[in-house]
ROKE-38439 format. One record per atom (N, C-alpha, C): z, x, y. Coordinates in steps of 0.05 Angstrom, whole numbers, plus 5000, padded with zeros to 4 digits. Example, Ala and Ser with C-alpha at 12.3 -4.5 7.8 and 13.67 -1.06 7.14 Angstrom:
REM residues 2
515652644886 515652464910 515652644934 514252574955 514352734979 515752585001 
//
This chain:
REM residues 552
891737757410 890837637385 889337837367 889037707347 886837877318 883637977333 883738217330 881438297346 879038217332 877038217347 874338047327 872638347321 873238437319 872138687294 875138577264 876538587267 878438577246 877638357236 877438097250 877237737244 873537777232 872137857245 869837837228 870138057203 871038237201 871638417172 873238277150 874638097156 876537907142 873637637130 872937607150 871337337144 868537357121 867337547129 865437747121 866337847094 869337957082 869537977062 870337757041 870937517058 871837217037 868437067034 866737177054 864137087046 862837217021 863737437014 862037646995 863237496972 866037456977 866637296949 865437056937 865036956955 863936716947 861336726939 859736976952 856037036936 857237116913 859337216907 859637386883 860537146864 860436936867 861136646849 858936516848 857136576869 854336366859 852836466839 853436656821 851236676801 852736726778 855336616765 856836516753 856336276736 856636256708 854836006693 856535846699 855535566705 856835306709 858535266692 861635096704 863135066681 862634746677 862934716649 863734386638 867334276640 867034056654 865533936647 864233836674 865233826694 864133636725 861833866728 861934086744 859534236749 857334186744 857634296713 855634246689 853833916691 855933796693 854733486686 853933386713 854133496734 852433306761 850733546763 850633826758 847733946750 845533896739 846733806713 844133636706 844133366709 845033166719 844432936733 842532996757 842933186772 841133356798 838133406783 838433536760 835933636747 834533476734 835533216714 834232986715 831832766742 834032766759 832532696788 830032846793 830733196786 828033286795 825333256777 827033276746 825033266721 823432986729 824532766730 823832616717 822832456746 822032506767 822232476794 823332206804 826432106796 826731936801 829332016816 829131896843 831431936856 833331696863 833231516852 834731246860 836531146841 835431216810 837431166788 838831456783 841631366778 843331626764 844631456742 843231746721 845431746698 847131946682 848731886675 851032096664 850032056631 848432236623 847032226593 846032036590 846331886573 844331546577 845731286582 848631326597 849431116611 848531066641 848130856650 848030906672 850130966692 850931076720 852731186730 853331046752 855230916756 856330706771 860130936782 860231046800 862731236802 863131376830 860231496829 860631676856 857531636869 857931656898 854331556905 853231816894 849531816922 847631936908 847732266925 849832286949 848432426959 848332826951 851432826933 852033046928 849733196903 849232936891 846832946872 843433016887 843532886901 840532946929 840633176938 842033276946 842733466957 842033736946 843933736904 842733946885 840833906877 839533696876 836133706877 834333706894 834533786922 834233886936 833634206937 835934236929 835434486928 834434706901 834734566877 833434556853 830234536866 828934326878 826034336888 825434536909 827634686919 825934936939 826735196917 828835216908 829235356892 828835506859 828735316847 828635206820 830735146799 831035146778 833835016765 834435226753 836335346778 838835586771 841835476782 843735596761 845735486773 846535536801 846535796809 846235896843 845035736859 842035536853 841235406866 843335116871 844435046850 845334836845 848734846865 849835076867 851735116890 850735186911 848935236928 847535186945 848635006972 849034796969 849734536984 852434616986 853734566967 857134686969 857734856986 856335076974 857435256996 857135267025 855735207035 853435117061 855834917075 855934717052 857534457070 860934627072 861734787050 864234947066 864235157082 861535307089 860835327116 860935167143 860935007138 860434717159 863334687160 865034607128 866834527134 869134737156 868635047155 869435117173 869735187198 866335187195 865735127220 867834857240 867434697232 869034407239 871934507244 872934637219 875434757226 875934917253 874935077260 873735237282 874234977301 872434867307 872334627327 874634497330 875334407310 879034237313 880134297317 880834587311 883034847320 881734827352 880234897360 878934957389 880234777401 878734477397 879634197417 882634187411 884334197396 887134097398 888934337405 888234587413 889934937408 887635077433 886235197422 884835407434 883235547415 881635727430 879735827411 880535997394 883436167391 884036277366 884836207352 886735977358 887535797334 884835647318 882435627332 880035547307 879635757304 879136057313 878536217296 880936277269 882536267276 884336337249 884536077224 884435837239 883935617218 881735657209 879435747216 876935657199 877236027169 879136187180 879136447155 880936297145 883036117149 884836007126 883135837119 881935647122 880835377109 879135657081 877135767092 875135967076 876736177048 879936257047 881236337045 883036187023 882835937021 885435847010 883835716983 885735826969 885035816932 883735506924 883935376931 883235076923 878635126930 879235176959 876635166971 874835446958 876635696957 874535806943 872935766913 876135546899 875035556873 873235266884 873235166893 871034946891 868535026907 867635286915 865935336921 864735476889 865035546871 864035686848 864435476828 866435196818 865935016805 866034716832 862834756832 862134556853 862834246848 863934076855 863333866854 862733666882 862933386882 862233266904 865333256935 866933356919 869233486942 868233696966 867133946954 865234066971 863433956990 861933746981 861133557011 861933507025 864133327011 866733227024 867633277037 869133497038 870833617053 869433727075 866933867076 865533977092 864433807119 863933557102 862533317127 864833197140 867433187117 869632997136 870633167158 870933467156 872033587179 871133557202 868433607197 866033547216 866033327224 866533047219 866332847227 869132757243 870432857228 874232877248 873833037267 872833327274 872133447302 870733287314 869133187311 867133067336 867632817339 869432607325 871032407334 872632467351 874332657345 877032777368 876332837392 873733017391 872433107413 870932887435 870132597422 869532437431 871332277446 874332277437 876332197445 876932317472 876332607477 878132667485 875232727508 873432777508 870832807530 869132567530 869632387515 866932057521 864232187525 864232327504 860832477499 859132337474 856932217481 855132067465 855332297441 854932467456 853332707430 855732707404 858232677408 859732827396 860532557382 860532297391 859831977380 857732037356 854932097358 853232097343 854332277328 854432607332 855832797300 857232727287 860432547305 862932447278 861232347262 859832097271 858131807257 856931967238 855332157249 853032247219 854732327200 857132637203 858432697189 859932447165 860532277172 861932147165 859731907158 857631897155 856031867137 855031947117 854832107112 854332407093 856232407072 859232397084 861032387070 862532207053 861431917065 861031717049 859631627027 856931807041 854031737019 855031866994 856932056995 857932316975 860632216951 861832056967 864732076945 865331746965 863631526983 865131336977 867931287003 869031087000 871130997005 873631167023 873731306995 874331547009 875131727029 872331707032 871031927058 871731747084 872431447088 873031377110 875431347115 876931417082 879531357090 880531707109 879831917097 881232207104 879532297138 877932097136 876932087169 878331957183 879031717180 880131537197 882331507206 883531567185 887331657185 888331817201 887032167201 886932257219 886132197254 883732057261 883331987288 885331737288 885931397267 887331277281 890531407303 891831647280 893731807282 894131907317 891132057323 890832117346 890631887368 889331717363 889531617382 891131387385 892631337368 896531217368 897831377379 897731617382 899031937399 898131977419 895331957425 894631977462 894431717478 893931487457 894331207473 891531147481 889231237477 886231317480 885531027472 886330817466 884630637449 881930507456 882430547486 880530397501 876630527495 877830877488 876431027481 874030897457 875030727441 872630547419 873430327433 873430317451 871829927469 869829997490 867530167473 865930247493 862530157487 860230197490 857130157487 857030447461 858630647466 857430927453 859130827427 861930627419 861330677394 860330587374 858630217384 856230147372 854230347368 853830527380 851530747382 851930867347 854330957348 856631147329 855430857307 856230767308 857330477282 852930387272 851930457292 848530517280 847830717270 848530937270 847631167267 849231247243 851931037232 852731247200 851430827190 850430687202 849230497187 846930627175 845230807196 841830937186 843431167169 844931317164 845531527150 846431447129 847531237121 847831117088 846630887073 844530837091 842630687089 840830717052 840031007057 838731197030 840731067013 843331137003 845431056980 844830786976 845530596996 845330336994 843030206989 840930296992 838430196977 837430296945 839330516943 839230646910 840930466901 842430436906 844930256893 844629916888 843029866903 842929636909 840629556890 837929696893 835329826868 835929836842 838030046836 839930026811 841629836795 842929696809 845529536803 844729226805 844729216839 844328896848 841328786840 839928946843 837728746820 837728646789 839028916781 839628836764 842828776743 842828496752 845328396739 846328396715 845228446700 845328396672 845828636667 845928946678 847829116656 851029166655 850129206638 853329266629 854329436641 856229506651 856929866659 860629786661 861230006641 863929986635 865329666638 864029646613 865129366606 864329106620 863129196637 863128926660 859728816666 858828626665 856828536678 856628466705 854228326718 854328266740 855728496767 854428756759 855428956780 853628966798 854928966828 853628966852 854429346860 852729426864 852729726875 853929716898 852629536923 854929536945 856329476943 858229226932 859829156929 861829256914 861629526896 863029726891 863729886908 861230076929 861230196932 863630166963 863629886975 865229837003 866829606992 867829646971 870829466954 871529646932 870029576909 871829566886 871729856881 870730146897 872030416877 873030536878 876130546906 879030536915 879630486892 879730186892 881430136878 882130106846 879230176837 879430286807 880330566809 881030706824 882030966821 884230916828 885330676845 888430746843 889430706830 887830476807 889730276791 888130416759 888030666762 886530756738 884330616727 883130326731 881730186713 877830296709 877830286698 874830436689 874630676687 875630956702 876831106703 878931176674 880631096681 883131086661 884431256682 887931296673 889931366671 890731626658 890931896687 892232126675 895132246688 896531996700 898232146711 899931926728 902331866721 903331666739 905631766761 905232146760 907032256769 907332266805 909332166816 907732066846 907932386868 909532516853 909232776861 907932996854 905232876832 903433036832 902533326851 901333166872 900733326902 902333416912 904133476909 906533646920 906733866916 906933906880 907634096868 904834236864 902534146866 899934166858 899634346887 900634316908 900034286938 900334706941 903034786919 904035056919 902535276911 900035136903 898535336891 895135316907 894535086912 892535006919 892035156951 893635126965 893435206992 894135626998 894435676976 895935986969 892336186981 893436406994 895936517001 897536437022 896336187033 898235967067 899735857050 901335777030 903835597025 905235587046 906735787043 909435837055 909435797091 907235837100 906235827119 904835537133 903935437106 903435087110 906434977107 908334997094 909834807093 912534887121 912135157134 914035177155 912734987174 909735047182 908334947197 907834587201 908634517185 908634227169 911734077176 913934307171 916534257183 917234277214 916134457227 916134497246 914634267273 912234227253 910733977267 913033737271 914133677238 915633387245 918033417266 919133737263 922033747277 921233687309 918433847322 917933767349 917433477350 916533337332 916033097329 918532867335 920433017321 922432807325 924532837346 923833107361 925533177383 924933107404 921933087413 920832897431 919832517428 922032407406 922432147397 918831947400 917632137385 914032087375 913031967413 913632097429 912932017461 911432257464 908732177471 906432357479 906432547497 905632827489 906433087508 903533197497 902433247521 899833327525 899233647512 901333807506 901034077500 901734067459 902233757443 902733667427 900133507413 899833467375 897433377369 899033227349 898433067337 899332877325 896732847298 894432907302 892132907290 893132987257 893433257261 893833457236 896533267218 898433307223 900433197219 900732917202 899532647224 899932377208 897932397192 896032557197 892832487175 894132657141 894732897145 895633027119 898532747108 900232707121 902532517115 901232217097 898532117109 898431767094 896631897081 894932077086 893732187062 894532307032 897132407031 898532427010 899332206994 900532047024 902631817015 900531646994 897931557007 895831436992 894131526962 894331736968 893031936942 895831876913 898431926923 899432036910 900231766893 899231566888 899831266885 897431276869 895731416875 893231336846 893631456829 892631296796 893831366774 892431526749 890331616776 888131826766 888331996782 889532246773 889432456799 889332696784 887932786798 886233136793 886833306822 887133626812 888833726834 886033796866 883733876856 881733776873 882233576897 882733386885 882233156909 885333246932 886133446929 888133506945 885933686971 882333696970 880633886984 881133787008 881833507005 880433457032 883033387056 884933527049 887133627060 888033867072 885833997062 886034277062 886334387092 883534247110 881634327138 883834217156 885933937150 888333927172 889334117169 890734217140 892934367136 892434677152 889834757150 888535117162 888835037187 888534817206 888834757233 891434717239 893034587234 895334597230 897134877219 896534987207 898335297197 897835547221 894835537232 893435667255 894835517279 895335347280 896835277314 900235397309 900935277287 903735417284 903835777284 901835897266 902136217275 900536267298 900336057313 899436247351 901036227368 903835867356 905835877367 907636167360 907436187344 909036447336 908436647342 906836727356 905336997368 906736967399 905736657408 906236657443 909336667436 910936617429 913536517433 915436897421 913637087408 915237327406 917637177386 917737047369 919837057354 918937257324 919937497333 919637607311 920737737286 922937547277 925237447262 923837317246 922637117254 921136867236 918537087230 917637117239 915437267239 915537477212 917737637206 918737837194 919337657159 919937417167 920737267143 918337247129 915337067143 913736967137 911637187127 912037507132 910237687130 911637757111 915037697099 915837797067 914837667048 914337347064 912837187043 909537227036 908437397058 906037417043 905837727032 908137897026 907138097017 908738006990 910437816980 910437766955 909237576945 906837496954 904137376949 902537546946 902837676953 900838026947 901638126920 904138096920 905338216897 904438126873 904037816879 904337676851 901337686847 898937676867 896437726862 896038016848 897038136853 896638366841 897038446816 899138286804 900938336780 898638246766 897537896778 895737806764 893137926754 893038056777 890638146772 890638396752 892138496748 892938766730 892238616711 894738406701 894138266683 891738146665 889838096685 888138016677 885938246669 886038506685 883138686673 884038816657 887138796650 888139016621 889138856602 889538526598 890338466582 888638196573 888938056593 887637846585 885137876568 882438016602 880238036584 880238346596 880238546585 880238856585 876738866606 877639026624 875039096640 873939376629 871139446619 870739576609 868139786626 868139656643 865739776665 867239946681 866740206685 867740336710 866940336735 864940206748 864040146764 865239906775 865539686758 867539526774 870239546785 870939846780 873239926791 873239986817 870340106823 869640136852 870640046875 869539716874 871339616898 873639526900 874339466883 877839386877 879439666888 878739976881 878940216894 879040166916 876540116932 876740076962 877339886975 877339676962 879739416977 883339516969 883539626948 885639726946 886739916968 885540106983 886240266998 885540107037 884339817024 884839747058 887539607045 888039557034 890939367028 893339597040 892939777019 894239967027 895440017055 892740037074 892640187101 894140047114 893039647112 894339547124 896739487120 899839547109 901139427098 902639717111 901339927108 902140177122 902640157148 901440097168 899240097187 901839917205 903240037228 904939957248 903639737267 904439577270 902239347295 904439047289 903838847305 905438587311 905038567284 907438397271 907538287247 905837987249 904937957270 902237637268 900237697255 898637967260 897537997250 896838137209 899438227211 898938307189 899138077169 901037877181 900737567168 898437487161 896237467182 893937407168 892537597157 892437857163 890737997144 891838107116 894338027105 894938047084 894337797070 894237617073 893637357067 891037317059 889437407079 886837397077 885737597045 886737777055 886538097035 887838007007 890137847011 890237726980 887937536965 887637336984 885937246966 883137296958 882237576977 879937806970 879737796941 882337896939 882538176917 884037906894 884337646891 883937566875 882337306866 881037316886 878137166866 875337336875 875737546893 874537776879 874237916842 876637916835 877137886803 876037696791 877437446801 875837236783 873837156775 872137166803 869037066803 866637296786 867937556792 866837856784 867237876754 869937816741 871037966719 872037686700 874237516717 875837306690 872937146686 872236966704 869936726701 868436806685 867237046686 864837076674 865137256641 867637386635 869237306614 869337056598 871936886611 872436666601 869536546595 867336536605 865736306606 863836396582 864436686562 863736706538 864736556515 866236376527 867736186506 866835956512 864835886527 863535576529 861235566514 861435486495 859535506473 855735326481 856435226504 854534996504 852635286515 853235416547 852835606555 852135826545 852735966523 852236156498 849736056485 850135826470 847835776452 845335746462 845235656493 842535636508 842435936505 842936196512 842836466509 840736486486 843236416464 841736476439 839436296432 838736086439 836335966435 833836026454 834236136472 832236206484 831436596468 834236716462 833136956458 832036846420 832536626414 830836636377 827836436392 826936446415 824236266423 824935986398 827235866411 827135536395 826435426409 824835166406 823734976426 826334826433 826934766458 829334556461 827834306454 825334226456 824334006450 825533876420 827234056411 826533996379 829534046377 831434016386 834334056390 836133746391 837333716374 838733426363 842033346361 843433236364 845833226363 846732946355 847932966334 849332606309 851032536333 852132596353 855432426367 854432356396 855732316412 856032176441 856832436456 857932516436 859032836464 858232906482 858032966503 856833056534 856133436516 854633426528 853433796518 852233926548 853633866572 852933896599 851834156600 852634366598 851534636593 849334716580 849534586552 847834576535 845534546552 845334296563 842934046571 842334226595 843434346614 843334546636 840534836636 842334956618 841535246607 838435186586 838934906567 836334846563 834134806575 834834716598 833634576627 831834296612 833634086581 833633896574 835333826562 835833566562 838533406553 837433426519 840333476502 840133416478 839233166472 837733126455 837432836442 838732786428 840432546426 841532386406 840232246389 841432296361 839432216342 842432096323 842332046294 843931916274 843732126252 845032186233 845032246204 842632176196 842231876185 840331736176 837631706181 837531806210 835331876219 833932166220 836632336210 835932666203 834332636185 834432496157 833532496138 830132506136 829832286158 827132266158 826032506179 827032716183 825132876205 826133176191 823933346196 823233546178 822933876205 823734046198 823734306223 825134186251 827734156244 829034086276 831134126265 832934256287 835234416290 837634196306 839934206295 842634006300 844434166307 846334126336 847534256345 850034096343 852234206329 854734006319 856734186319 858334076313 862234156322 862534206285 864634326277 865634356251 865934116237 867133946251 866433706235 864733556228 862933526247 859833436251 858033616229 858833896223 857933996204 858433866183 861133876176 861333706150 860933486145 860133266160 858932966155 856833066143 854233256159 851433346152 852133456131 854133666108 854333716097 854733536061 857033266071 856833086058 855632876055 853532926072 850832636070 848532796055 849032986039 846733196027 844933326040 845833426068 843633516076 844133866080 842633996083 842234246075 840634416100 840834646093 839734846128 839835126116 837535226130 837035456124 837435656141 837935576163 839235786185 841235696195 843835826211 846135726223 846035926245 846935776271 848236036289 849635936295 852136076311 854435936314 855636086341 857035946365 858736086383 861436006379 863336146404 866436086403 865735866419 868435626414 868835456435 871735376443 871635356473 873035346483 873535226511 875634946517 875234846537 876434986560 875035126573 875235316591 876235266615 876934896622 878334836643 881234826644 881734766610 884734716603 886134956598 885435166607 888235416600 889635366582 890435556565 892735526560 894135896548 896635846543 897936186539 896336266517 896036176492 896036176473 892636306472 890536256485 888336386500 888336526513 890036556527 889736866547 890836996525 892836976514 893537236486 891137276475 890137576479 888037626455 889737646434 891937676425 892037656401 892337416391 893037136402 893636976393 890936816396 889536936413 887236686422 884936596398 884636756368 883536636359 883536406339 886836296350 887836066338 887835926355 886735846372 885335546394 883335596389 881335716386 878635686387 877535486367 874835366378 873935316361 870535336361 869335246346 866735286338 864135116349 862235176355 860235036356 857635136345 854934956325 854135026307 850934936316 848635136305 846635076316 845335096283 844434826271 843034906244 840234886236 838534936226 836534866230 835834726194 834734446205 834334296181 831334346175 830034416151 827734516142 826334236131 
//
């Protein structure tokens, strides 16, 4: 196997990437906007109500939010502080990976699942635009290892970890989190026949211990909501917080309602699935084929050297996801930790078994994954956004010449499978997090203007905005939420500065009002790509404006 000087040099360099993303400005709009929901909690020391600007927030629980203010209070309100938790819990989450690979394979198959789980484009980018998936995903793995492991040893200890894990991960995103737990273990133990395994004293134990672990949510929620009946929240009165929280917020996400409707495409996750899991595609979906073909050759009858875990849990997990009519390519995270356990048992089968035919195929596929990272990446420091530092050429130089070596470099084609893989996605969100992100994110105007208002000493105290617009960055970087104010009410207030869109200018412009200073950044929604933005030449026809004026 992968020698552990090579496996920790690999691991060790997907870790650097990811420090090299924590001090990267938050993007808008999710980041940005549960950052400062985090920083509200701390400002204002209230930890039980959440709000999303001045609605109140009825959507996702409290814990992913506790958590960045948490660490906002040992740290202080930096965005690095504010990824903190994320990254930690996809520490954990690989850890867990590690574990599940271990109990269902052996210990190299978790060592190589937990560098794919760390490795694969979805998880790195949600380690640098954090949201409550990063929990997610981190506690559910964790809570699926130590269920399985309970299954399979009747160990209190490993009863109590699933339970907490899977408390955590509830307190975080909900519903959810019990469905991408559960699916997986019912799976397993429909496959080992274990059932007897929960008709025991330890899993009341389990069934108390994620009751005390979501206990916290359910008394915020309950504080918030069920006392009080009378608000409104998206349309509706009479909201019960628990009664959302263990019924109704499935199923407003499947059925779009409160939420809304972006997508009725049921093969979303499929096609979403080709990019998300990269540089393992090609390697998840043999591994994925290969699972069902042993599957159906031994007519689904239990063979002890066989897992069933990985397999049915990724399968109703799609099937279920891909039916809601709100879908974002994200929520494909918590798929990820089967799929790296699953891709790692199939390339150790392929190591013991010497087929090195297949082997030869799967290593063309990741060196034209190399290929295309590379192109990209050219792409990106000479055209997109021109790299102008020579020093950042440095290590791209010397990751360039381990690419090199290894691709040179005679040895089993298993291994070069993973260390080209690995080494791809080095060397491209090494780029991103270093060079595109922090580029592109000179086009988020909310982000910019905090710059410039702190370098003209403006009071944010005194900072105003006519519309409803979310200004998440803004409210971030100020380290205070804009105030919403009216036209009409401009009139009457004298030395305060209005931060507005081109059009918003011109209302202030046509209600007679007048300013003696203007500053202005580019704007640009920095999550939506598009060609027409990466062309510098074309890109200054999307842009648009955002305006900081000051009314005398």
């Amino acid at each position: 196997m992968i020698s552990n000087t090579r496996y920790w040099f690999l691991l060790i360099l997907v870790v650097l990437v990811y420090v090299a993303g924590m001090f990267v400005t938050l993007f808008e709009n999710d980041s940005a906007q549960f950052a400062v929901m985090a920083m509200r909690m701390v400002q204002e020391n209230d930890f039980i109500n959440l709000f999303k600007g001045p609605a109140e927030y009825l959507d996702k629980p409290h814990m992913h939010y506790w958590l960045a203010a948490l660490s906002f209070k040992i740290f202080g309100l930096h965005d690095w502080a504010y990824r903190i938790p994320g990254i930690l819990a996809t520490l954990l989450g690989a850890y867990g990976c590690f574990g599940l690979g271990r109990l269902l394979y052996n210990t190299e198959v978790g060592k190589i699942a937990a560098l794919i789980f760390m490795s694969s484009q979805t998880i790195v980018l949600g380690a640098i635009d954090v949201r409550t998936d990063a929990v997610l995903t981190g506690f559910a793995i964790f809570s699926i290892w130590h269920l399985a492991a309970y299954i399979e040893k009747n160990s209190l200890k490993h009863m109590v970890l699933g339970t907490f894990g899977a408390g955590i991960a509830f307190s975080t995103k909900g519903q959810i989190a019990l469905l991408v737990i559960g699916l997986p273990i019912l799976c397993h133990l429909a496959y080992s026949r274990k059932w007897k395994m929960f008709l025991n004293w330890r899993v009341m134990v389990g069934l108390l211990v994620f009751a005390v672990v979501i206990t916290p949510m359910l008394y915020a929620y309950y504080h918030q909501f069920d006392l009080h009946p009378e608000k409104i929240i998206r349309g509706k009165g009479n909201r019960s917080g628990i009664f959302f929280i263990f019924w109704e917020q499935s199923f407003e996400r499947l059925s779009g309602e409160g939420v809304g409707k972006n997508s009725s495409d049921y093969f979303f996750f499929f096609h979403t699935f080709l990019w998300v899991f990269l540089p393992w595609t090609v390697i998840g979906l043999m591994a994925y084929g290969q699972k069902v073909k042993a599957l159906i050759k031994s007519k689904i009858s239990y063979e002890p050297q066989q897992e069933f875990l990985t397999l049915g849990g990724i399968t109703l997990i799609f099937i279920i996801i891909s039916f809601a009519q709100f879908k974002l390519p994200h929520y494909l995270n918590i798929t990820i930790p089967l799929f790296a356990v699953l891709s790692a048992g199939y390339l150790y089968g392929l190591y013991t078994e010497r087929k090195d035919r297949l082997k030869k195929v799967l290593l063309g596929f990741q060196y034209f994954i190399l290929a295309v990272v590379f192109i990209a990446v050219t792409f990106i420091c000479f055209f997109v956004f021109k790299t102008e530092t020579y020093y950042s050429y440095i290590w791209k130089a010397v990751l360039g010449i381990f690419i090199i070596y290894y691709c040179l470099k005679h040895e089993n084609y298993f291994y070069k499978i993973i260390t080209i893989g690995a080494i791809s996605s080095v060397l491209l969100n090494g780029v991103l997090n270093t060079h595109f992100y922090p580029s592109l994110l000179e086009y988020q105007a909310g982000s910019t203007m905090a710059k410039t208002i702190q370098q003209n000493n403006i009071a944010t105290d005194n900072i105003y905005k006519i519309s409803g617009n979310h200004t998440w960055a803004l409210d971030f970087y100020n380290r205070r939420p804009v105030k919403i104010t009216t036209v009409d009410d401009i009139k009457y207030k004298k030395n305060i500065w209005v931060y507005a869109s081109d059009k918003e200018l011109e209302v202030l412009k046509n209600s007679g009002m007048d300013w003696d200073r203007q500053l202005t950044e580019k704007q640009f929604r920095i999550t939506r790509l598009q060609g027409k933005f990466l062309n510098p030449n074309t890109r200054k026809k999307v842009l648009g404006k955002m305006h900081l004026v000051h009314i005398h």
